[in-house]
N, C-alpha and C positions, 0 to 999 in steps of 0.2 A: 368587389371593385371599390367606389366610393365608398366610405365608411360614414355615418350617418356625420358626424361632427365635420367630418371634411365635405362632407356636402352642406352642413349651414353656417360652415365659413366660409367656402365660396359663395354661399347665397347672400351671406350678409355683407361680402365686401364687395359683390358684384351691385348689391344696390346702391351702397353710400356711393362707389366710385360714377357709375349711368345717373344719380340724382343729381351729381356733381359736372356734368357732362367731363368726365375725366377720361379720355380712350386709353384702353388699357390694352393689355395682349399676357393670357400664360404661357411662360414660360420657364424654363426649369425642367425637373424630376419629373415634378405634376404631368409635364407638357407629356414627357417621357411617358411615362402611365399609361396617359389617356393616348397616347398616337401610336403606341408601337406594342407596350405588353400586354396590356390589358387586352388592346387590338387583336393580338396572336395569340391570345386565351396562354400568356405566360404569367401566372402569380407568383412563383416560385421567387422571382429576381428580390432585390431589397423595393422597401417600400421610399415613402419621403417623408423626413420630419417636417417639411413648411412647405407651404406653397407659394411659388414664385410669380411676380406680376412683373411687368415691363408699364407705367404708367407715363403719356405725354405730358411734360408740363411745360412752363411757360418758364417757369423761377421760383424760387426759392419761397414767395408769398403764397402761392400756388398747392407748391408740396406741403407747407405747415398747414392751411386749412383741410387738405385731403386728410392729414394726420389728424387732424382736431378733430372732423367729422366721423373718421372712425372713432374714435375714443367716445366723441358725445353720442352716438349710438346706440351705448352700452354694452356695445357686443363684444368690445373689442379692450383691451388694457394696454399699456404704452411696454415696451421694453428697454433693456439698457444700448438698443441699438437703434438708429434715428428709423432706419427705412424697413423697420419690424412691429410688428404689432400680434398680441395674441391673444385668439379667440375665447368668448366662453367657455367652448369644447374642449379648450385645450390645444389647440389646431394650432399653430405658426403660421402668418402669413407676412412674405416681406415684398414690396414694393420698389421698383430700383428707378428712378427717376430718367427722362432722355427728353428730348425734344429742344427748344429755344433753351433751355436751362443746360445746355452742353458750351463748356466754353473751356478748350476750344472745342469745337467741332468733334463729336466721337469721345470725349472726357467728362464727367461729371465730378468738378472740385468741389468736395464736401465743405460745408460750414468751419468741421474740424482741420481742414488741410487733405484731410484723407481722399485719394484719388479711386475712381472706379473708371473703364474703360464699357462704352455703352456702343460700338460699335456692331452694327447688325440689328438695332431694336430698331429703326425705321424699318426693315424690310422685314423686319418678324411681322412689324405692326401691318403693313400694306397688303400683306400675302396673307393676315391670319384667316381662318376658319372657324366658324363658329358652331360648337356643340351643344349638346344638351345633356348637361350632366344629372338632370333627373328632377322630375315634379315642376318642370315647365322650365328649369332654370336654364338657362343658355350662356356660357363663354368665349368669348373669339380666343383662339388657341394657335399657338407657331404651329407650322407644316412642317411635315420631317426634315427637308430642306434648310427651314431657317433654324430649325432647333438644333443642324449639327453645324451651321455658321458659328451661331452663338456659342456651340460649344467647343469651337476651335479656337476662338478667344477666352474663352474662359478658360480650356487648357492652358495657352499660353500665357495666364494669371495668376495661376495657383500652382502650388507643390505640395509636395508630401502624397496624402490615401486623398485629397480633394482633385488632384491633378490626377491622379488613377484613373478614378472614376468618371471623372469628364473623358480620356481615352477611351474606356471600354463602353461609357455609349456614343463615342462615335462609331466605333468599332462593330456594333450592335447594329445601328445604322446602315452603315456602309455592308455588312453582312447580308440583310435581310431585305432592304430596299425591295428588291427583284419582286419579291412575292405580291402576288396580285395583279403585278404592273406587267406579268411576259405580254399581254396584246400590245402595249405599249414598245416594249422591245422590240418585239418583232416588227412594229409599223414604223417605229424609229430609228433603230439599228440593224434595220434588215441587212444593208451595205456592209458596212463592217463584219457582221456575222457572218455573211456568204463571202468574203474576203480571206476570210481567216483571221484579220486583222482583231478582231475583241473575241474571248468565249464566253459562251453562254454562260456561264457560271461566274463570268466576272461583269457581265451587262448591266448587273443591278448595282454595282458599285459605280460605274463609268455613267449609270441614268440618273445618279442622285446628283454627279459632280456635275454634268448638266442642267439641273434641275437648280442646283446653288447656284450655279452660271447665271441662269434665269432669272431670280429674284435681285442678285446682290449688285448695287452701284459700283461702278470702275475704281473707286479708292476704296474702298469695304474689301473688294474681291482681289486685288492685289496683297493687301495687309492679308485677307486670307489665306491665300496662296504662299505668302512668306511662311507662316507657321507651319501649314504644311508638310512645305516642301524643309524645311528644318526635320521635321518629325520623319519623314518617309526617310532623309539622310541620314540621321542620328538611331544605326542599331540598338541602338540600352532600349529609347523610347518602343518602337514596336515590337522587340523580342520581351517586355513585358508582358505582352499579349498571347504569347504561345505560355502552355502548362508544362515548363521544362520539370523533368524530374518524375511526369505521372504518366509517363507512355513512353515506350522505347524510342531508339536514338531514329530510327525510319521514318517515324512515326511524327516525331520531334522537328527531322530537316521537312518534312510533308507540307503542316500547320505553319511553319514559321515564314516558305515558302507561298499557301496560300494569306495569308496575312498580306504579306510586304507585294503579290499580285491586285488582291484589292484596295489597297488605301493607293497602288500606283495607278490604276484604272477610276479610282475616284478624282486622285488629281489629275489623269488626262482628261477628263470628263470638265470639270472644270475649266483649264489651261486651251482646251480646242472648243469648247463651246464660246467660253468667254470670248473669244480673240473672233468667234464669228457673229456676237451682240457686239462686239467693239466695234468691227467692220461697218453693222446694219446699221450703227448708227452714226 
C-alpha cells in the first residue's frame, strides 16, 4: 500500500501544516488510493506521482509562510511550481490553496495571473474523514462523494491523457459505489427498487449522486450538474469509456449501454436529491 517514503512525506507535511494550524484536506490520486483501490484490495490500477492537499488559507501571506515552513524543515526542497514541493524521499507533494484567498469566490488568481478553479474544496474539507495512514499518523481525507465533485471539475479543466483519467475515476466511482453500501440501498431505495423505477445494479450509482447531493452547496452543485450533464450529452466523452475494438459488437452495444445507464442514474441521483435539500431548506 503506502510506500515507506510516501508515508514520511505525509508525515512530515502533516506536521509543518497542524504546527501551523493550517486545515488541510487529501485530495487527488492519493485520496483515490487510500478510499477506493487500496480499499478493494485493487493494486493492479496506476499508482501517483504526488500527493495532493487541498490547504485553507486566508492570502497570499499565508500560503508563502506555509511554503517557507516546509522548505525550513528540511524535509522538503522548493520546485519550479509555486504550490509543489518535494520531499526527501523523493515524493511530490502539491498543495492547492482555497478559503478567504478565493477571489472571486470558487477561483484562485495566482500571483503569476494563472487561474485555478477550487470549487468543492470547502465541502471536501467539511465532509473529510480522517485516517490513519500508519505509525500513529492520521489525515483527514475527501469521502468518495467529494472526491468525484472535485473530479468533475477537474475534468472539466483539463484535456488531453489528464482529462481521461479524471473520467475513468469518476467512472471507477460511480461503478463500484454500491459495494458495501446494499444495507444502505435497501433501507434507502427500497421505494424505488420495488417500483421498478432504479435496478439494483444501478443503485450504487444513483446512491453516490445522492450522496454529492448531500455534501455540496446549491452553486457548487449546479455548476456540477452543468458538467455533467454536458458529458452524459456528449457521445465521444462516454463511449471513451467502453473497450471498442477488444470484444465483439454484442458485447460492445452491452458496456456502452451499461456506461451511459450509470453516469444517467448518478445524475438522477444528484438532480432529485438535490431539488429535495433545496426544498428542506
Amino acid at each position: 500500500m503506502i510506500e515507506q517514503g510516501e508515508y514520511e512525506a505525509l508525515r512530515d507535511f502533516v506536521g509543518v501544516a497542524e504546527g501551523r494550524q493550517v486545515p488541510f484536506v487529501l485530495i487527488g490520486a492519493g485520496a483515490r488510493l487510500l478510499l477506493i483501490d487500496w480499499k478493494d484490495n485493487v493494486y493492479d490500477r496506476r499508482r501517483t506521482e504526488d500527493w495532493d492537499f487541498g490547504v485553507q488559507l486566508a492570502d497570499w501571506s499565508a500560503f508563502g509562510g506555509l511554503h517557507a515552513a516546509l522548505l525550513g524543515s528540511g524535509n522538503f526542497a522548493a520546485c519550479n511550481v509555486m504550490h509543489r514541493v518535494k520531499h526527501h524521499s523523493g515524493v511530490t507533494v502539491d498543495f492547492v490553496p482555497f478559503g478567504d484567498i478565493e477571489k472571486p469566490e470558487g477561483v484562485v488568481t495566482w500571483p503569476d495571473s494563472a487561474v485555478m478553479t477550487v470549487c468543492g474544496f470547502p465541502e471536501a474539507m467539511r465532509h473529510a474523514k480522517r485516517i490513519d495512514v500508519g505509525h500513529g499518523v492520521s489525515v483527514p481525507i475527501v469521502t468518495v462523494p467529494g472526491f468525484v465533485l472535485l473530479k468533475l471539475f477537474s475534468f472539466s479543466e483539463r484535456c488531453g491523457n489528464d482529462k481521461a483519467k479524471d473520467l475513468q475515476d469518476i467512472h471507477y466511482a460511480v461503478s463500484c459505489y454500491g459495494t458495501g453500501r446494499e444495507e444502505r440501498i435497501f433501507d434507502e431505495l427500497s421505494d424505488m427498487l420495488a417500483q421498478g423505477a432504479l435496478g439494483f445494479d444501478r443503485a450504487g450509482a444513483y446512491l453516490l449522486g445522492k450522496d454529492v447531493a448531500g455534501i455540496a452547496q446549491a452553486g457548487t452543485l449546479s455548476k456540477a450538474l452543468g458538467i455533467l450533464g454536458g458529458m452524459c450529452g456528449d457521445g465521444v466523452t462516454l463511449d471513451s469509456l467502453v473497450s471498442c475494438g477488444t470484444m465483439g459488437e454484442g458485447e460492445e452495444i452491452a458496456e456502452r449501454t451499461n456506461v451511459y445507464a450509470l453516469f444517467a442514474a448518478f445524475k438522477n441521483g444528484i438532480e432529485e436529491c438535490g431539488n429535495l435539500v433545496a426544498m428542506a431548506g
